[in-house]
N, C-alpha and C positions, 0 to 999 in steps of 0.2 A: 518717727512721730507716733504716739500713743494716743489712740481714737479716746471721746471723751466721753465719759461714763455719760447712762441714760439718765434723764432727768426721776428726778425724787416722785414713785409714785405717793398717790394721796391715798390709794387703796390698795391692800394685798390680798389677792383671794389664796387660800390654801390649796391645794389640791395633790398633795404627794399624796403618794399612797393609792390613787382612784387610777383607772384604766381609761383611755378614749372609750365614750368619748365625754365623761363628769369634766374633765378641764374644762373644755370649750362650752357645756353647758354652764358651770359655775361664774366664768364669762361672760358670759351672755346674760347672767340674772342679774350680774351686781354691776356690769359696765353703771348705767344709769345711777351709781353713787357717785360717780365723779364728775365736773362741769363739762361738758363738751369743751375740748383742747388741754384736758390733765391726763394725766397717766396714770396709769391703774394697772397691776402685777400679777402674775398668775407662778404661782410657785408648784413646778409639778416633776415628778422624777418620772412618767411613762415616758418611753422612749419615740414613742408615738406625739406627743408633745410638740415636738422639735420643729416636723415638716406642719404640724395639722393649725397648730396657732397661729403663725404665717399665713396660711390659706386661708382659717377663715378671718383673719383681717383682710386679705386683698377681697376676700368673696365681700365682705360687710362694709369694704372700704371705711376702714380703723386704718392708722398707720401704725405697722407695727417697728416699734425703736431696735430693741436687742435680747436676745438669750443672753445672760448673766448667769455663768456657775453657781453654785448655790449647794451645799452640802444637804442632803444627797439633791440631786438634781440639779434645776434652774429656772430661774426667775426670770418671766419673760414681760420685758413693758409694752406696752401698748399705749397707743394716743386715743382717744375717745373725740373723733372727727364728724358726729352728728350726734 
């Protein structure tokens, strides 16, 4: 049984190319475009990326959905929970 892909975020923010820690600020400026309870993406190839966006959703209590593959990197969704 194949897990069901994350919901359609409403926002993508860029961020290949940037080093931790531009994702999670990038994040954090544009969260507030989406309604509280949509999902909003963060597309980043540091490898840093991976464990620190997870953390700061449990720190921010955001729920984070999934790391999604993404040439080069991955596109990570997020719930927007306040």
């Amino acid at each position: 049984m194949s897990e069901n892909p994350p919901p359609t975020a409403l926002v993508t923010v860029e961020a290949r190319g940037c080093k931790c820690p531009i994702p999670i600020i990038r994040l954090a400026q544009r969260l507030h475009e989406v309604p509280i309870g949509a999902v909003i993406a963060v597309t980043a190839d540091d490898p840093a990326a991976s464990p620190d966006i997870p953390a700061w959703c449990r720190m921010k209590m955001h729920e984070f959905l999934a790391e999604v593959p993404a040439h080069p990197g991955s596109a990570f969704h997020i719930r927007r929970m306040y």
